[in-house]
C-alpha positions as CSV (number, residue, x, y, z in Angstrom):
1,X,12.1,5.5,2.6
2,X,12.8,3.0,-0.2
3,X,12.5,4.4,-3.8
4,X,10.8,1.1,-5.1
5,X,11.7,0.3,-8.9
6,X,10.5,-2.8,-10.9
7,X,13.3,-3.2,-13.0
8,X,13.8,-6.5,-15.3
9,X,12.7,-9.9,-14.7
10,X,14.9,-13.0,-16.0
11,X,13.3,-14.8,-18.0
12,X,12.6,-19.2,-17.3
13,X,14.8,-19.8,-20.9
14,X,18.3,-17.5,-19.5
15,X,18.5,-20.3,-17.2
16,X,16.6,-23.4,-18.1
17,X,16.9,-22.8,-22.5
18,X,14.8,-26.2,-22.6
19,X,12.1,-25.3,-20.8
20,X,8.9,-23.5,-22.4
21,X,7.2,-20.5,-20.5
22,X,3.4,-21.5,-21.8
23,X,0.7,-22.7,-19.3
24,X,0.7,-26.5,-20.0
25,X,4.2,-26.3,-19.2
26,X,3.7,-24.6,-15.9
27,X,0.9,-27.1,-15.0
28,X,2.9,-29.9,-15.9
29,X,5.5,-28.6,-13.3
30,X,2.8,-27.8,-10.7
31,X,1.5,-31.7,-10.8
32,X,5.2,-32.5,-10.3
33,X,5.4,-30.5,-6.9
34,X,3.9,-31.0,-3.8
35,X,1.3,-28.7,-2.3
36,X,2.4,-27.8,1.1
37,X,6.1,-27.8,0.5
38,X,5.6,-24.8,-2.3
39,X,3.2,-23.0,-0.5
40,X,5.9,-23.0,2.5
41,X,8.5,-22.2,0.3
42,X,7.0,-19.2,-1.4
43,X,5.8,-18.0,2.0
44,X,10.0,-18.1,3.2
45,X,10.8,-16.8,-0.1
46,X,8.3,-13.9,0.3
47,X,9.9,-13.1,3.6
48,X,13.0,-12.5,2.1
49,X,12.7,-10.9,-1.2
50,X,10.3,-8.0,1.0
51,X,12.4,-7.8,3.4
52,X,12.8,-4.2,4.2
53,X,15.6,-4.2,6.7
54,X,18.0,-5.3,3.7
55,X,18.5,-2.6,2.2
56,X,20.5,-3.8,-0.9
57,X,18.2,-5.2,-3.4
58,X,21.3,-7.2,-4.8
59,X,21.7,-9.0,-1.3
60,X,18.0,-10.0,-1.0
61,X,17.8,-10.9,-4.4
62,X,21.4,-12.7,-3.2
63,X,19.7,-14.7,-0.3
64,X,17.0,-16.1,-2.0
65,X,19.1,-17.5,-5.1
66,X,21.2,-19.3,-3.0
67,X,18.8,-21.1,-1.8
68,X,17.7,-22.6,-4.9
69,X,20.3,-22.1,-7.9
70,X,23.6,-23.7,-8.5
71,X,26.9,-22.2,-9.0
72,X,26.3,-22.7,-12.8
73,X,23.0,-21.3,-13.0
74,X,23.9,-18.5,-10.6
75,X,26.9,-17.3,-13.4
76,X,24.2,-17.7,-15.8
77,X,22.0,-14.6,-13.8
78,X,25.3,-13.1,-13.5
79,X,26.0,-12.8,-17.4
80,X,22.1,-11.6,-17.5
81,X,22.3,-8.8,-15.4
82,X,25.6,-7.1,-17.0
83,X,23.6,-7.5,-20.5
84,X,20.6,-5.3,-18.6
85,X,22.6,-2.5,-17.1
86,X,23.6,-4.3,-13.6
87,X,22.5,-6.8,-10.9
88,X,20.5,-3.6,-9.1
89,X,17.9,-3.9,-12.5
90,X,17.6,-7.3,-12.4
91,X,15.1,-9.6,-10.7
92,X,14.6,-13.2,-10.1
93,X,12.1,-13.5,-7.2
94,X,9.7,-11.2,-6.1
95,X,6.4,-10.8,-4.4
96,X,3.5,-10.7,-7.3
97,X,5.5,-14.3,-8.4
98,X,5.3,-15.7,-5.5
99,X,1.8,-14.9,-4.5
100,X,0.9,-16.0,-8.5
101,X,2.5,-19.4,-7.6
102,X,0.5,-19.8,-4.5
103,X,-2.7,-19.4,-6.3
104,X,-2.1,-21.9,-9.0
105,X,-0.2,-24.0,-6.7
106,X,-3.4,-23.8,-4.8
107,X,-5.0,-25.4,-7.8
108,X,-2.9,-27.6,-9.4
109,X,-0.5,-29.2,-7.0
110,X,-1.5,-31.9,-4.2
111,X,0.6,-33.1,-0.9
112,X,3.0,-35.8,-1.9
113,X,3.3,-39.1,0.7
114,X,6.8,-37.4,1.5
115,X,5.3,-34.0,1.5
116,X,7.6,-31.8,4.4
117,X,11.2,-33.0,2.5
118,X,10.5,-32.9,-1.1
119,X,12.9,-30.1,-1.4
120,X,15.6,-32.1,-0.5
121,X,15.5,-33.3,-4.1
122,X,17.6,-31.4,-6.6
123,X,15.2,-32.2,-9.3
124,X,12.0,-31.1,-7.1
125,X,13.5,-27.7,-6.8
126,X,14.8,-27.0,-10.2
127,X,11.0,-27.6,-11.2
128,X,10.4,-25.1,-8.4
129,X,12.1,-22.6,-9.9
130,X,11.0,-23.3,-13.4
131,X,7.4,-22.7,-12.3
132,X,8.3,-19.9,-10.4
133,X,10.0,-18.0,-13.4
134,X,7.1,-18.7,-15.5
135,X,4.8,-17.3,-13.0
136,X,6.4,-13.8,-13.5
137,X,5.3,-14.4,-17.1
138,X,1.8,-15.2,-15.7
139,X,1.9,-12.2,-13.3
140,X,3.3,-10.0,-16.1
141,X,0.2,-11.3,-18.7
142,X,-2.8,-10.3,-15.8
143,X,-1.0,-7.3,-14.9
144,X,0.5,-5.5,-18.1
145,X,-1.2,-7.0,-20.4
146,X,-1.3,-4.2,-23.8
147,X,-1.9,-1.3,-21.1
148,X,1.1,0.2,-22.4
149,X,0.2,-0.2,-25.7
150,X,1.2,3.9,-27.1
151,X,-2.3,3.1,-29.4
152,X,-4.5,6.7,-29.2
153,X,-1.4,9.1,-28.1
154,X,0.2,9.7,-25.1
155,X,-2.8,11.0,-22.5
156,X,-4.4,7.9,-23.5
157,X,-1.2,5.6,-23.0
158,X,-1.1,7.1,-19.6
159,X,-4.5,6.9,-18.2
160,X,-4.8,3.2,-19.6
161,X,-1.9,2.6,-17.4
162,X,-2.7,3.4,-14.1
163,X,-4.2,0.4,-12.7
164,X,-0.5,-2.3,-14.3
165,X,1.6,0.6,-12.2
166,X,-0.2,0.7,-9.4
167,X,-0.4,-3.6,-9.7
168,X,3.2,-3.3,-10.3
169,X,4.4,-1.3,-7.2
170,X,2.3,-4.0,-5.1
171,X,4.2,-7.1,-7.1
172,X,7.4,-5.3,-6.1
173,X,6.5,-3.7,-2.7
174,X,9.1,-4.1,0.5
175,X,7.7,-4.9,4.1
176,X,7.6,-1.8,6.1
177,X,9.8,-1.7,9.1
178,X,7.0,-2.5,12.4
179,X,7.3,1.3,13.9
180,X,5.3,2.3,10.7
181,X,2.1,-0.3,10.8
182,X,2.2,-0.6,14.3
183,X,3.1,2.7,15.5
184,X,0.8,4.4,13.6
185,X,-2.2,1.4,13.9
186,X,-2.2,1.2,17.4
187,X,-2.5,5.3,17.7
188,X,-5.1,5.4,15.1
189,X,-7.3,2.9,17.0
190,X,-6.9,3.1,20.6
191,X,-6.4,7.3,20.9
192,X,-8.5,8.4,18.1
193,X,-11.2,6.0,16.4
194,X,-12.4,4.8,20.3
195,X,-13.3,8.6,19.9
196,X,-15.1,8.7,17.2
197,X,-16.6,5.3,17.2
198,X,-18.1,4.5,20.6
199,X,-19.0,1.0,20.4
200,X,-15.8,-0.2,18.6
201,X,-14.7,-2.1,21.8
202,X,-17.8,-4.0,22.0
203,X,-18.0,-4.7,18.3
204,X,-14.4,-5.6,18.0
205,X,-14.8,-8.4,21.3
206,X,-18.0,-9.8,19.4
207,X,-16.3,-10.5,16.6
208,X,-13.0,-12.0,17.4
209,X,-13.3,-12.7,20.7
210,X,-10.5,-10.8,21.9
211,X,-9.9,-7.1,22.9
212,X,-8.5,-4.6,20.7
213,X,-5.4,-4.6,22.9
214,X,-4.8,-8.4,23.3
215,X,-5.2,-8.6,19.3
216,X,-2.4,-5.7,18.6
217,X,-0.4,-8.2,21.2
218,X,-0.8,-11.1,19.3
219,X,0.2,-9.3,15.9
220,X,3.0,-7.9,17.4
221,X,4.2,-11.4,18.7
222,X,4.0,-13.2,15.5
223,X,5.3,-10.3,13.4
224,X,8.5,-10.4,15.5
225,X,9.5,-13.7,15.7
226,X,8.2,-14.7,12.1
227,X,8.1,-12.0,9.8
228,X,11.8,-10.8,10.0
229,X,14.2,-13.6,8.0
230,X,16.9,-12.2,10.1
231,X,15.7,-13.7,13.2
232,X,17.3,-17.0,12.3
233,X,14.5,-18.8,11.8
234,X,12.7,-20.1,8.7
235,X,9.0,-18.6,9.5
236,X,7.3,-21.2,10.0
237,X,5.6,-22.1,14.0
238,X,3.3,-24.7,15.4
239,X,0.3,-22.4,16.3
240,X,-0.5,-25.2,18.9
241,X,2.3,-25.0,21.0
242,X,3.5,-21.4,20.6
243,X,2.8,-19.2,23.5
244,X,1.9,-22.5,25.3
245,X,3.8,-21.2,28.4
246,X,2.9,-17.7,28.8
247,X,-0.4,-16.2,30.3
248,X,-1.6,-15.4,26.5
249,X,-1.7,-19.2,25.9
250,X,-5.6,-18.9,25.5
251,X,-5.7,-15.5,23.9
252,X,-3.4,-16.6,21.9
253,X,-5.1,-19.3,20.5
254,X,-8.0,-17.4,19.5
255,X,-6.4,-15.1,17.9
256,X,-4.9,-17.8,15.4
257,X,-8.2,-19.4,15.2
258,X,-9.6,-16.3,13.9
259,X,-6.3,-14.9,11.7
260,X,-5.7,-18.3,9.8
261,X,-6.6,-20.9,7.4
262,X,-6.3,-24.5,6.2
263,X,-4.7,-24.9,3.1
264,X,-8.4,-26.5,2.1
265,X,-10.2,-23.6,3.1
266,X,-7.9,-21.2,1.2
267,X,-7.9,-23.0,-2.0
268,X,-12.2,-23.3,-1.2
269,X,-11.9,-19.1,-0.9
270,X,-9.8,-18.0,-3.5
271,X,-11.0,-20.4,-6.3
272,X,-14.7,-21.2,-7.4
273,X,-14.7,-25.1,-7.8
274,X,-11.7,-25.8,-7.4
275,X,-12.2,-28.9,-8.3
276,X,-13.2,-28.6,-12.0
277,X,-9.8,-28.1,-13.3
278,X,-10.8,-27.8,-17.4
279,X,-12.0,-24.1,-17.7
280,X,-8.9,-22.4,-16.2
281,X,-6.8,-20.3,-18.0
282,X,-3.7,-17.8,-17.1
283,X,-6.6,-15.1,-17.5
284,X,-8.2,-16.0,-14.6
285,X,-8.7,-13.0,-12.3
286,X,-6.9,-12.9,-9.0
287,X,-8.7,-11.7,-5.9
288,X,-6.2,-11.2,-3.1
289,X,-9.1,-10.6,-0.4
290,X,-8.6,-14.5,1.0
291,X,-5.3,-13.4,1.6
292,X,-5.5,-10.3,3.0
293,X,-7.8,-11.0,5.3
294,X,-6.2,-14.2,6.8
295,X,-2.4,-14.1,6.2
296,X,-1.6,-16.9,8.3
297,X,-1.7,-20.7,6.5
298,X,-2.3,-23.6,8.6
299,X,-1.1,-27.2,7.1
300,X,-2.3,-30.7,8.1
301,X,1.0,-31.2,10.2
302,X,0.2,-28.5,12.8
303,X,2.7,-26.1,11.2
304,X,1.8,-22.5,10.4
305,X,3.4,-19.5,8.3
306,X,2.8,-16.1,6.9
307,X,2.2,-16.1,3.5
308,X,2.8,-12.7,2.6
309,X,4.6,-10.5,5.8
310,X,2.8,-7.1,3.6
311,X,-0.9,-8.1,3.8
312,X,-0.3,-9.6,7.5
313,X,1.5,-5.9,9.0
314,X,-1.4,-4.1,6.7
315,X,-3.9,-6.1,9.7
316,X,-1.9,-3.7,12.3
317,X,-2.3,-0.7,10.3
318,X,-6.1,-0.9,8.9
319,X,-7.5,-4.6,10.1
320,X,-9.4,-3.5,12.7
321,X,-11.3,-1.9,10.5
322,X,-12.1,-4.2,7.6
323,X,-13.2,-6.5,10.7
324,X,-15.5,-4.6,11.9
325,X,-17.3,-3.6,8.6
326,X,-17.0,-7.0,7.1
327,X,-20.7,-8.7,6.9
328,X,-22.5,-5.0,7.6
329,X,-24.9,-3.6,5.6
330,X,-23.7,-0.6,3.5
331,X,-25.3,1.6,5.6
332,X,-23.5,0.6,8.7
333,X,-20.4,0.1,7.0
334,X,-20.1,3.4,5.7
335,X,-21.1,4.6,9.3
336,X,-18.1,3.0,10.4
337,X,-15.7,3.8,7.3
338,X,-16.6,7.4,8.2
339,X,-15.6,7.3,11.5
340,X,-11.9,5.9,10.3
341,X,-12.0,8.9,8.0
342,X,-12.7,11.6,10.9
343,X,-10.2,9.8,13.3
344,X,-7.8,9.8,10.7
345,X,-8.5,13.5,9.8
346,X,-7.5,14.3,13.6
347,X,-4.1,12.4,13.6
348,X,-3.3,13.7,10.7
349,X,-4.1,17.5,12.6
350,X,-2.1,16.2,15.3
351,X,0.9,15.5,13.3
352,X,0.6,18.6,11.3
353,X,0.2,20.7,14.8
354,X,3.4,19.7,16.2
355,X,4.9,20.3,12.7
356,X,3.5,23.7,12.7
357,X,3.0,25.2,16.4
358,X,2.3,28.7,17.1
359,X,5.5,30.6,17.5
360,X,5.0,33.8,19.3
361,X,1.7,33.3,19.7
362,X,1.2,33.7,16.4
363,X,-1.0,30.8,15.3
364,X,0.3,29.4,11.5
365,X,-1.7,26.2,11.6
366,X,-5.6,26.0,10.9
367,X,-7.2,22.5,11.6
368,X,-11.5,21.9,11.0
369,X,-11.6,25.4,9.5
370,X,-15.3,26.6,8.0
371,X,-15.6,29.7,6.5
372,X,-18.5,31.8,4.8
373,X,-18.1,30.2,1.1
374,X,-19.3,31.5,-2.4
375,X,-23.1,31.9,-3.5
376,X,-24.0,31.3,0.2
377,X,-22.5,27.8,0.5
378,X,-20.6,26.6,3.5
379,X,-16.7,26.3,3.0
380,X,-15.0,23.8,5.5
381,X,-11.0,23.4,5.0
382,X,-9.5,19.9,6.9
383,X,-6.2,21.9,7.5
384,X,-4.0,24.5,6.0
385,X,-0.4,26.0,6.8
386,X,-0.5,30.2,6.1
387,X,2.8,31.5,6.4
388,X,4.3,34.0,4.7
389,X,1.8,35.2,2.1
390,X,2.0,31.1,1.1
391,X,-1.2,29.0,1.7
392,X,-0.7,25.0,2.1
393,X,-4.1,23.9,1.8
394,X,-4.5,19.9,2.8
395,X,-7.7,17.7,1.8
396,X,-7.2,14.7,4.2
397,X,-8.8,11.2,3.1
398,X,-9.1,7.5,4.1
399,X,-10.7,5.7,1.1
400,X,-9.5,2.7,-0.4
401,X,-9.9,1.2,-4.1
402,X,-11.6,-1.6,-5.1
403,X,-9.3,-4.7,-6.3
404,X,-11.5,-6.1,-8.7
405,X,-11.7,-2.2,-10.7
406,X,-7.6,-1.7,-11.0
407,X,-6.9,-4.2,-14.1
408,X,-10.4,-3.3,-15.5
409,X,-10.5,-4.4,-19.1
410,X,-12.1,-1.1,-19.8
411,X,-9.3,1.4,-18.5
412,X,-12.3,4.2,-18.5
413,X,-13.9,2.2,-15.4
414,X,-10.8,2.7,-14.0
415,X,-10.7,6.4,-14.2
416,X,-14.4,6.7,-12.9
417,X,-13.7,4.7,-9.9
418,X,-10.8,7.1,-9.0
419,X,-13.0,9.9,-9.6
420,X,-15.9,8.7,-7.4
421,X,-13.2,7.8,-4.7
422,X,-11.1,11.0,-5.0
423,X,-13.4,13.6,-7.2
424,X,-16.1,15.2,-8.8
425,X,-18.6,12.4,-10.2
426,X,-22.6,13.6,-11.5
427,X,-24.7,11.9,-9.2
428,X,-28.1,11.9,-11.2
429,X,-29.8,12.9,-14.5
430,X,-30.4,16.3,-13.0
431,X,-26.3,17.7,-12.8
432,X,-26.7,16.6,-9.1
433,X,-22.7,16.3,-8.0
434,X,-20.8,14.3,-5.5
435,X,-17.9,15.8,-4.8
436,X,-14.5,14.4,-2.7
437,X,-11.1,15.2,-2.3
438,X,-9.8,17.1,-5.4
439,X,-13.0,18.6,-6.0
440,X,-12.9,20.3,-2.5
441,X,-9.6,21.6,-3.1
442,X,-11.0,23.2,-6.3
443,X,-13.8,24.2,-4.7
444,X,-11.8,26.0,-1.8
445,X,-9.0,27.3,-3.8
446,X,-11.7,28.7,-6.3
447,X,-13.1,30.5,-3.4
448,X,-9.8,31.9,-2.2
449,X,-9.1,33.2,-5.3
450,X,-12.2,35.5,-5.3
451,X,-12.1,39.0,-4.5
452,X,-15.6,38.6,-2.8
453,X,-13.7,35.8,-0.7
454,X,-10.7,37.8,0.2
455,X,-13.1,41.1,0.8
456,X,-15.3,38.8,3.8
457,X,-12.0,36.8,5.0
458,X,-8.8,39.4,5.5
459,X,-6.9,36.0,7.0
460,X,-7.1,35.3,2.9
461,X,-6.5,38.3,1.5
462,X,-2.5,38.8,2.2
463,X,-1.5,35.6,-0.4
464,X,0.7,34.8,-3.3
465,X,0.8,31.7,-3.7
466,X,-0.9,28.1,-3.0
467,X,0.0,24.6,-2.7
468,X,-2.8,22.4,-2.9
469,X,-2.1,18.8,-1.1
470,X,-4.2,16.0,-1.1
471,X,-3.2,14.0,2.0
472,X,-4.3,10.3,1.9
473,X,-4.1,7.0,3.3
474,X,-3.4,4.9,0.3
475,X,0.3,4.7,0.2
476,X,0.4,3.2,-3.3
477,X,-1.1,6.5,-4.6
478,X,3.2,7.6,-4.9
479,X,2.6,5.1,-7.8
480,X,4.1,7.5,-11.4
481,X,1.6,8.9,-13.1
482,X,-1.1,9.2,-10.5
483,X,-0.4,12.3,-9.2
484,X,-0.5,13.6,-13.0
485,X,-3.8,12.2,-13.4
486,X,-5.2,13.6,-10.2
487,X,-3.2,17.0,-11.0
488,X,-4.9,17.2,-14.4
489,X,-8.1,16.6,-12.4
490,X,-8.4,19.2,-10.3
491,X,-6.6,22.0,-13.2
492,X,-10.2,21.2,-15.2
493,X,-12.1,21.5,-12.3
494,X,-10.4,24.8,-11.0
495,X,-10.5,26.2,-14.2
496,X,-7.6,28.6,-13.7
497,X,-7.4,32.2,-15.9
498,X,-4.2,30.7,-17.7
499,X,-1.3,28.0,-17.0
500,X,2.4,29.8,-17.4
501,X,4.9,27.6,-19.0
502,X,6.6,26.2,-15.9
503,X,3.3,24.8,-14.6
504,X,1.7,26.3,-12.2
505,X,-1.7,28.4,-12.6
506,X,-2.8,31.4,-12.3
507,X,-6.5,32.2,-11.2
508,X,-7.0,35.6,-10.1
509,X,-4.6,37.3,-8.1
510,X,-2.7,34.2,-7.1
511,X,-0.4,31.5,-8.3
512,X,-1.6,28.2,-7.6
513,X,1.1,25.1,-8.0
514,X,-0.1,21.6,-9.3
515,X,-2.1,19.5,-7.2
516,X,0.4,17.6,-5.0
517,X,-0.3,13.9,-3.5
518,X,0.9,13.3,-0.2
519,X,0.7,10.1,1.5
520,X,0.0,9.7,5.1
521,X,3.6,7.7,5.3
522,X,5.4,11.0,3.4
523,X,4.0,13.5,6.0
524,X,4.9,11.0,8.9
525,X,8.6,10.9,7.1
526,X,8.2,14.9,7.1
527,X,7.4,15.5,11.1
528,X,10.6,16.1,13.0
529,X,12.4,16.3,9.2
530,X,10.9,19.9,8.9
531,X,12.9,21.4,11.9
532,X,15.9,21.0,9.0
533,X,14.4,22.5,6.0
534,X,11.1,25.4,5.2
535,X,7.9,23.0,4.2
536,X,7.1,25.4,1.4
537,X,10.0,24.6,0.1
538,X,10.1,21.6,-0.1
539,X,7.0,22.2,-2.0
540,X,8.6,24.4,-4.5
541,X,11.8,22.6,-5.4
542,X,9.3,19.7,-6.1
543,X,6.7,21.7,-8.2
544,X,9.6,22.6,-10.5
545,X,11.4,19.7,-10.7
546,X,8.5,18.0,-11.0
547,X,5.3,20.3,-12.9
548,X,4.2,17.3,-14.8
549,X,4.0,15.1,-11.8
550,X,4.4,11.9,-13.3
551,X,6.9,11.6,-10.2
552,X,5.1,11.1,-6.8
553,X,6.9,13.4,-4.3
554,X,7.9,10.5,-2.1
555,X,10.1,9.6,-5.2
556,X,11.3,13.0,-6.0
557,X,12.6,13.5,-2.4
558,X,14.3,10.1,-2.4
559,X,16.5,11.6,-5.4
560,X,17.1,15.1,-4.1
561,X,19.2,16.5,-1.7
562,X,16.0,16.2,1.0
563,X,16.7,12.3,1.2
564,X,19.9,13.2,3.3
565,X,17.5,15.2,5.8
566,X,14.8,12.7,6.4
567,X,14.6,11.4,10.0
568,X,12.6,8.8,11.4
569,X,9.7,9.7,13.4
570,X,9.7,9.2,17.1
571,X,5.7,9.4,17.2
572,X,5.5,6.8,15.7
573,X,8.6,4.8,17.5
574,X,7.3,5.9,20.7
575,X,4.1,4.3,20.1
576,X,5.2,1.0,19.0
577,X,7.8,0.7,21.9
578,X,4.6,1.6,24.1
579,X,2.9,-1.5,22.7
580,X,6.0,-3.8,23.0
581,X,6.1,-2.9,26.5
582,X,2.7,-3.8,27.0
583,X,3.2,-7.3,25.0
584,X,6.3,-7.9,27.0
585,X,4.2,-7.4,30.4
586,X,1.6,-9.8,29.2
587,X,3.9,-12.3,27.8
588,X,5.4,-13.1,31.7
């Protein structure tokens, strides 16, 4: 329940005034360094600076300075942050830096003959530090760029913006604590996607060689004992000898075979000729899918380490699934995305049903609901809360965006890409429409506006108001200014009667409120918090506090008087403890 916030970044000259932040000079330092020793050292830095279970940004940021800074240059940071409002807005390491150093390291460092203690040397990590401050300067080029540029007004400014926030919430992102990835990857996939997708187990055991059980085990072994810098130790194993006297020796084994990489073979998949050295520039783009989909680095010295502890718990919470669809045709891939999407539909239900149970045997909670729509069309509703002459109407999707169309140079591509994903893009010449997630919710709230609608559905026909929530998997949807973009979205597409001046619309006889985005992790946070406070209004307090929703509603309940009523859930606890149990088992 972190409120994430980017704040400032030191700058290489605060600390090092003699040292220029231009690309030769950040080359120069790279061909100083040796390759393994920085890609290990970002890798331990990453592990700190996202750790989630230090809470204090200032003692992170604390831990990983004094590693590397001297008392000197450690006053200097000092003097820096009380110039930029305090050492909570100020940054020196963070994630987007560290994974833009391994990619050029990638490139432009090689193993010294005393590779492994090169850090040892004062100088070696001073030069260290240099490169990694002008990698934020690298980071900040690719990822800001002039996307905030004010240049056509402020609609503009804003829509050009989207993909650098959305970049910049992943550059600053904190690890999520295990209950959430595990916990809700190991329900997903074992109780509700073996459902839905009946030859997942088979699929799954061709591919990697191990069962969808023994490969949550595996994660769950290495995430404990190397992904928390609290443990005591620095992160890195010997994939070789670990497990070596347990009975998941062998399982074990293939599971790193199939979750790792050389250093070689990285550098081979995240750069195209690596060897031709001329052509690159700081405006090369960077394609984190070598990363993500094999987290764990292997070195020629039988030592391994997780590069980035985000991308490697993202394998517990939606792996599984880019496994199995990797190398399919689009056909079968989409056969397989859309059996995520109905398994996640149904935990979600689940979630909201113990949220929302009948009391008194009056039922509040509608799940799969399909009613007689407008000019004879078929209406189907994925859930919706009526209580109290309130409707909570919730569009539930699993899609994901493509990297390579966030930092489009054309923000417009952008925009389209968020529309096909989540709603209403023409299909062909002839008006033909395909229409997703806010376009459904202003296709169904159009239809419950209608007196024809009420007239043929009584259920519908005692309301005042309506909260229309679009409930998704992508967590970095709380990003600012998404939910504004997606709100003014489905206000064209509704086309109310008139907007009143504290936001919401009216269309008919009812009052609709702004189009809110809730993320699968904020209605998780909500489950057994709900018992404390009404859900509507929740809902309320956040539509006027927020009408504009530049603020995601993650964010606004962080800084309200709801962030003192949020409780953990025990789903998700009771899951994860479920699969420790079963990893402890095997492990003797």
């Amino acid at each position: 329940m972190n409120f994430n916030q980017t704040g400032v970044f030191i700058p290489v000259s605060e600390i090092f005034p003699d040292v220029c932040s231009d690309f030769d000079t950040f080359k120069a330092l790279l061909n100083d360094l040796s390759l393994t020793d920085v890609l290990f050292w970002c890798a331990r830095l990453n592990l700190i600076v996202t750790n989630s279970l230090e809470k204090e940004h200032i003692s992170r940021q604390q831990a990983a300075i004094d590693l590397f800074l001297t008392k000197d240059e450690i006053r200097t940071v000092n003097k820096f942050a009380l110039a930029h409002g305090s050492a909570n807005r100020v940054t020196v390491f963070f994630r987007g830096q560290l994974l833009e150093l391994i990619r050029w390291g990638l490139l432009y460092c090689r193993n010294h003959p005393d590779d492994g203690k090169t850090f040892e040397d004062l100088n070696t990590r001073r030069k260290f530090v240099q490169a990694l401050l002008i990698a934020s300067d690298l980071w900040a080029k690719w990822v800001f760029g002039s996307r905030f540029s004010l240049n056509g007004g402020l609609e503009i400014a804003r829509d050009r913006s989207l993909g650098a926030i959305r970049k910049a919430l992943e550059g600053t992102e904190l690890c999520p604590e295990l209950t959430r990835p595990f916990g809700r990857g190991w329900t997903i996939f074992i109780d509700y996607f073996r459902i839905q997708y009946s030859s997942f187990d088979s699929e799954f055991y061709s591919t990697v060689g191990l069962s969808i059980e023994d490969y949550f085990k595996c994660l769950l072994i290495i995430a404990t004992h190397f992904v928390n810098p609290k443990s005591g130790n620095t992160g890195i194993f010997n994939p070789k000898t670990f497990a070596e006297a347990t009975p998941l020796k062998d399982i074990f084994q293939k599971y790193v075979s199939f979750e790792s990489q050389s250093i070689d073979e990285f550098r081979n998949a995240l750069w195209e000729s690596p060897d031709k050295l001329e052509n690159r520039d700081q405006s090369a783009r960077y394609d984190y899918l070598p990363l993500r989909e094999k987290p764990i680095l292997r070195s020629g010295d039988d030592r391994a380490i997780i590069l980035d502890p985000i991308f490697y718990n993202e394998k517990a919470s939606i792996g599984p699934l880019f496994i199995l669809t990797k190398g399919k045709t689009s056909s079968q891939a989409n056969k397989v995305f859309s059996a995520f999407g109905k398994a996640f539909e149904n935990y979600t239900c689940d979630i909201l049903k113990r949220m929302f149970p009948d009391v008194g045997g009056n039922k509040q909670l509608f799940c799969n609901l399909k009613k007689d729509g407008l000019n004879n069309r078929d209406l189907e509703i994925d859930s919706c809360l009526n209580k109290d002459r309130g409707l909570v109407i919730f569009e539930i999707k699993a899609v994901w965006i493509r990297e390579d169309k966030i930092l489009n140079d054309d923000y417009q591509k952008y925009l389209q890409h968020l529309r096909e994903k989540y709603g209403v893009v023409e299909q062909d010449s002839q008006g033909s429409q395909k229409v997703k997630g806010v376009g459904q919710l202003a296709r169904i709230v159009d239809n419950i506006s209608s007196y024809q609608f009420q007239t043929k559905n009584k259920d519908f026909s005692q309301l005042d108001i309506v909260y229309p929530v679009l409930l998704i998997y992508d967590t970095f949807l709380t990003a600012p200014v998404y939910g504004n973009f997606l709100a003014s979205e489905f206000e064209k597409l509704l086309k109310p009667d008139r907007k009143i001046d504290t936001g919401e619309l009216i269309k008919n006889n009812l009052m609709i409120h702004p189009l809110i985005v809730m993320t699968i992790e904020d209605l998780e946070n909500l489950e057994l918090s709900v018992k404390h406070f009404e859900f509507q209004e929740l809902l309320s307090d956040y539509s006027k506090a927020c009408p504009d929703r530049l603020a995601s509603l993650k964010n606004y309940i962080a800084c309200s008087k709801y962030n003192q009523q949020m409780y953990y859930n025990k789903s998700l606890s009771r899951k994860c403890l479920e699969l420790f149990e079963q990893t402890k088992v095997a492990i003797k």
